[in-house]
C-alpha positions as CSV (number, residue, x, y, z in Angstrom):
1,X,132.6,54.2,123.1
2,X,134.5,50.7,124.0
3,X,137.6,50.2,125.7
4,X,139.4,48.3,122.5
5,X,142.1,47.2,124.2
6,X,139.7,46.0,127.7
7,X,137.7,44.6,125.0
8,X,141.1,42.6,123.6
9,X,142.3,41.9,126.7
10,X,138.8,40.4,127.7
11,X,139.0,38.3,124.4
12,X,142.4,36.7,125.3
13,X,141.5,35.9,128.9
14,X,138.7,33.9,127.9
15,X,140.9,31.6,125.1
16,X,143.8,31.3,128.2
17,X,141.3,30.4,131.0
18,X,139.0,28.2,128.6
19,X,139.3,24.4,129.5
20,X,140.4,23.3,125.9
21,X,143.4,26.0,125.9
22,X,146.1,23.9,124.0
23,X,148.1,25.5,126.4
24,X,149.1,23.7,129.9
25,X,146.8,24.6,132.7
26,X,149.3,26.7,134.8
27,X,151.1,28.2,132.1
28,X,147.8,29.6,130.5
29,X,146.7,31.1,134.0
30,X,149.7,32.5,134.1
31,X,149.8,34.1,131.3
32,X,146.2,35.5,131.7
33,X,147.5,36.7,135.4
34,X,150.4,38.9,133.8
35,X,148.0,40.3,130.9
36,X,145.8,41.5,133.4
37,X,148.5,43.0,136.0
38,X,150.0,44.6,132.8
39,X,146.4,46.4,131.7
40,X,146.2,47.3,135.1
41,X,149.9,49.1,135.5
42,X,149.6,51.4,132.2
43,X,146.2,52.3,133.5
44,X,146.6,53.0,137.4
45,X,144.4,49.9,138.5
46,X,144.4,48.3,141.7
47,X,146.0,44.6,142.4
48,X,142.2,44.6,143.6
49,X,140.3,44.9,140.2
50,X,143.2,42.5,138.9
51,X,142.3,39.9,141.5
52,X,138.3,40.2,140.7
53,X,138.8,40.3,137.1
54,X,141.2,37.2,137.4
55,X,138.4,35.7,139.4
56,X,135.6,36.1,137.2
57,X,137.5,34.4,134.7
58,X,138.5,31.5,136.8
59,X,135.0,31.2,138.1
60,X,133.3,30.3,134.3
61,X,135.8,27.8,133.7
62,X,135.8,26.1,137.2
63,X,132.1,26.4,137.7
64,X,132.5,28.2,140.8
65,X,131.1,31.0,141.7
66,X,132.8,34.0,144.0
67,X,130.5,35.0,146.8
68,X,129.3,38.6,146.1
């Protein structure tokens, strides 16, 4: 059965980090940063999985990719 909320949490990520976000570059990561660290905190995740989930993110819309 899906996570609902990963799966919304997931959802928003992808519109902050996208490059056409209306928002402005830094406030959008930012905002996608503090989503994630706040999943995390109700849920007992490390700063860890918050750092490779950020990363995943920032990797699509960069074109880079993190080495494995």
């Amino acid at each position: 059965m899906p996570d609902h909320d990963l799966v919304r949490l997931m959802s928003t990520i992808a519109r902050l980090t996208h490059p056409r976000c209306p928002a402005g570059r830094a406030e959008a990561l930012g905002r996608a940063h503090r989503r994630i660290r706040d999943y995390a905190a109700l849920r007992g995740m490390s700063e860890e999985w918050c750092d490779r989930v950020f990363m995943l993110f920032l990797d699509r819309s960069t074109d880079a990719y993190a080495p494995a």
